[in-house]
N, C-alpha and C positions, 0 to 999 in steps of 0.2 A: 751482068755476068752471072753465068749459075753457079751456085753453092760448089758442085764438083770442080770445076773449073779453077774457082777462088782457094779451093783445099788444095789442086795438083802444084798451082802455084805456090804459096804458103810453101808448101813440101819442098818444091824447086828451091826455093829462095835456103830455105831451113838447109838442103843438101852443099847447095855454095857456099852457105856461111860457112856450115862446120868445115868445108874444106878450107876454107879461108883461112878458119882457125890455127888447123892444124899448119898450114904454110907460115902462119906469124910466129909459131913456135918453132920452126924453123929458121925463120931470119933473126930471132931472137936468139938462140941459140950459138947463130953462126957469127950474130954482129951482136958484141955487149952494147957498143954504144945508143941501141935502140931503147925508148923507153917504155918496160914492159908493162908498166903500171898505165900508162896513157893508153899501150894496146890494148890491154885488158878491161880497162872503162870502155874505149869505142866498142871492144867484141860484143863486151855482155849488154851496152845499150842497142846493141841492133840487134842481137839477139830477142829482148825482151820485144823490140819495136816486131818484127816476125813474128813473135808468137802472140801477139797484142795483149800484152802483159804491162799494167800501168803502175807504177813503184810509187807508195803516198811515203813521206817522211811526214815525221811528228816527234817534234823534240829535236834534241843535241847530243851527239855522242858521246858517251862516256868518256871521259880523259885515263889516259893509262891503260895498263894491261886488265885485259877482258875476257871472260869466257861464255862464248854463246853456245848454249844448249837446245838440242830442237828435241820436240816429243814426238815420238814418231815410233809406231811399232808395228811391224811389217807379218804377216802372220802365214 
């Protein structure tokens, strides 16, 4: 399969997800009894699986209230 080819799809897939998303936020919305945390793990893991983004864990998370700060300065 050529590179272009392998990108338009990617892009395809990437265009369906986020519509996807945006519909789970609507049945979410519309139906409390759905569980929004289950959806939101499967969204963001096929999201990552799409953009071939590989999540390492290391360690155990902190117990209790946390505050994560990212360095990030946009110029």
């Amino acid at each position: 399969m050529s590179p272009l080819l392998r990108a338009n799809l990617r892009g395809a897939r990437l265009i369906v997800h986020l519509c996807t998303g945006l519909l789970l936020v609507a049945a979410v919305t519309i139906n409390k009894r759905l569980s929004r945390e289950k959806l939101t793990r499967w969204w963001n893991a096929r999201m990552l699986t799409i953009l071939h983004v590989r999540v390492r864990v290391v360690g155990e998370p902190a117990a209790g209230p946390r505050l994560i700060v990212c360095n990030h300065i946009s110029w």
